[in-house]
C-alpha positions in Angstrom: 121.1 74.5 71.4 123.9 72.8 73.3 126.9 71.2 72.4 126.2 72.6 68.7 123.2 70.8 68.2 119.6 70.7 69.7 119.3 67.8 72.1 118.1 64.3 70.2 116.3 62.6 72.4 116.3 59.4 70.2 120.1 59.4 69.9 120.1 59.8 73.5 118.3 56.7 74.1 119.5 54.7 71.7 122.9 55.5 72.9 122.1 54.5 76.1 120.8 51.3 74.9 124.2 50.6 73.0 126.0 51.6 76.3 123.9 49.1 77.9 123.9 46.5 75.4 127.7 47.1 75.0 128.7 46.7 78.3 128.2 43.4 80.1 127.7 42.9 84.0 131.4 43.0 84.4 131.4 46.5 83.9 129.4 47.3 86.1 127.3 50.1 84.2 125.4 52.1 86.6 124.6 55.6 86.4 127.3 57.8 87.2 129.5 55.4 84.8 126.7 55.8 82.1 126.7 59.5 82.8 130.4 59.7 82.0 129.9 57.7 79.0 127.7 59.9 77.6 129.4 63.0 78.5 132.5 61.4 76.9 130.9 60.5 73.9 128.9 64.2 73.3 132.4 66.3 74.1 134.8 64.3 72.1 132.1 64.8 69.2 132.3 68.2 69.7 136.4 68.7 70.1 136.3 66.5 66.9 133.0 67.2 64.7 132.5 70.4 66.2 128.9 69.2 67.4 127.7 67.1 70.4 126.0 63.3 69.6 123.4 64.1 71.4 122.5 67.7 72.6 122.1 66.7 76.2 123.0 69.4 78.6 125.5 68.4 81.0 124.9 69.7 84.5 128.0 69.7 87.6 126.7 67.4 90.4 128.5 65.6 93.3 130.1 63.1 91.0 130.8 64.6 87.8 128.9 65.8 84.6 125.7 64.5 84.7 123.1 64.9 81.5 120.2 67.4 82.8 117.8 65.2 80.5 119.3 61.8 82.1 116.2 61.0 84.5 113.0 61.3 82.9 114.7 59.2 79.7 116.1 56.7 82.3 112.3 56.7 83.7 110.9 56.3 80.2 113.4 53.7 79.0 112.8 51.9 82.1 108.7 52.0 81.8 108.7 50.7 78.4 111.7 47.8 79.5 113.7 49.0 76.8 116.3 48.6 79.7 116.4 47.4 82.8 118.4 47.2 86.5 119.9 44.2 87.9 121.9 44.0 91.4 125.0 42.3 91.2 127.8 41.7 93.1 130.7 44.0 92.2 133.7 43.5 94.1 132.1 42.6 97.3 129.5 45.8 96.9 126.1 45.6 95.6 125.5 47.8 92.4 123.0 48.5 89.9 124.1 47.6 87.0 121.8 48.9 83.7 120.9 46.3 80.9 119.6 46.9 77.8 116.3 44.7 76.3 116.6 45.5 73.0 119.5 46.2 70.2 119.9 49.5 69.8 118.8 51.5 66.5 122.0 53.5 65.4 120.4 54.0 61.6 120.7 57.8 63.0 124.5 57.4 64.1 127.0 58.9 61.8 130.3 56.2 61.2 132.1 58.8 63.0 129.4 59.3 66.0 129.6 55.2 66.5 133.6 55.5 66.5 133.6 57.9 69.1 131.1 55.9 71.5 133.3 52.9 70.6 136.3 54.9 71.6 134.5 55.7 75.1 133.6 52.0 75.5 136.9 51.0 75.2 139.2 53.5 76.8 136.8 54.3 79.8 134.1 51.0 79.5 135.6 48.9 82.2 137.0 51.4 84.4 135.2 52.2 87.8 132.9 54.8 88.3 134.9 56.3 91.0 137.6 56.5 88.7 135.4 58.0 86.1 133.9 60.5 88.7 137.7 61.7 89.6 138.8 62.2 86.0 135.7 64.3 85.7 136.3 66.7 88.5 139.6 67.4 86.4 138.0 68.4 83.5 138.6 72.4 83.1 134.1 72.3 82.2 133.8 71.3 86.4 135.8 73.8 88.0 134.2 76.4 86.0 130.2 75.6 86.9 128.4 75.9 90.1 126.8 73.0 91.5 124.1 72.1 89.1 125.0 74.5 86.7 125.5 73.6 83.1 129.2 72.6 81.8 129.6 73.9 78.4 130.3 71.9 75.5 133.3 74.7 74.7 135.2 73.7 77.5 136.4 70.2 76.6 138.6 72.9 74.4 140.4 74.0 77.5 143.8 72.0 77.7 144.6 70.0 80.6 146.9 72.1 81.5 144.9 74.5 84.4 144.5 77.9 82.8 145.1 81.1 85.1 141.8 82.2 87.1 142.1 84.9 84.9 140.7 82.9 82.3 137.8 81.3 84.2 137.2 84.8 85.8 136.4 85.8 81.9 135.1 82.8 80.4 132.5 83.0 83.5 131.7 86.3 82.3 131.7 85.9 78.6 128.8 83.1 79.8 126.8 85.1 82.1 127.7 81.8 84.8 128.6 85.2 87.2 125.6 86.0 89.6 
């Protein structure tokens, strides 16, 4: 169980189809935006509902939190062309940007899940993923994993305010994320 909850693999796909439905090319929603997106969306669930949206298990990689479950959905979403990727030009750059073919289904949303994604959409929707990616390697949840090592739900808790290493020495402990 992560984040709370077991990981939904419906809600995850269906909340990537909202996120891809949602968000037009303008916003330029490629991966690592989408994978902040979701991570948004699953640990302000948890700070708020004291569960994640979606269960996904959110990894450290190069640029930012990135759901462990992300690429075989992304390959089985794509297969059945419940979404799709289109180039287009984004400031001068080429970029992937992720469409959805469908509507989503959010009959398995709660009122307060959907405000939280809606929240995400708006605050962080139209920023760029390199912005995205820097406010992630900020969060407290990166500096304590190891590269591809899981980012627990508990610490979107942390403050923003650094802690001493004293209190990532422990937490480490407390979590076996020592070797």
């Amino acid at each position: 169980m992560t984040g709370g909850t077991e990981f939904n693999q419906q809600k995850f796909e269906e909340l990537i189809v909202y996120l891809a439905r949602r968000l037009g090319p303008e916003a330029a929603l490629g991966r690592v935006k989408l994978a902040k997106l979701l991570m948004h969306s699953d640990f302000t669930a948890f700070r708020r509902l004291g569960r994640g949206i979606t269960g996904a298990t959110y990894e450290k990689w190069e640029f930012g939190h990135f759901p462990r479950e992300f690429v075989m959905v992304e390959k089985d979403l794509l297969a059945a062309k419940t979404i799709s990727e289109e180039d287009i030009d984004y400031y001068g750059k080429r970029l992937r940007h992720i469409t959805a073919g469908r509507d989503p289904d959010l009959s398995n949303f709660s009122e307060d899940e959907i405000a939280i994604i809606e929240g995400a959409v708006r605050i962080y929707g139209h920023e760029s993923a390199k912005y995205l990616s820097e406010l992630a390697h900020r969060e407290p949840g990166w500096d304590l994993a190891e590269d591809r090592e899981e980012i627990p739900y508990e610490t979107s808790l942390i403050g923003a305010e650094r802690p001493p290493e004293s209190v990532f020495e422990e937490f480490r402990q407390l979590h076996g994320l020592v070797a």
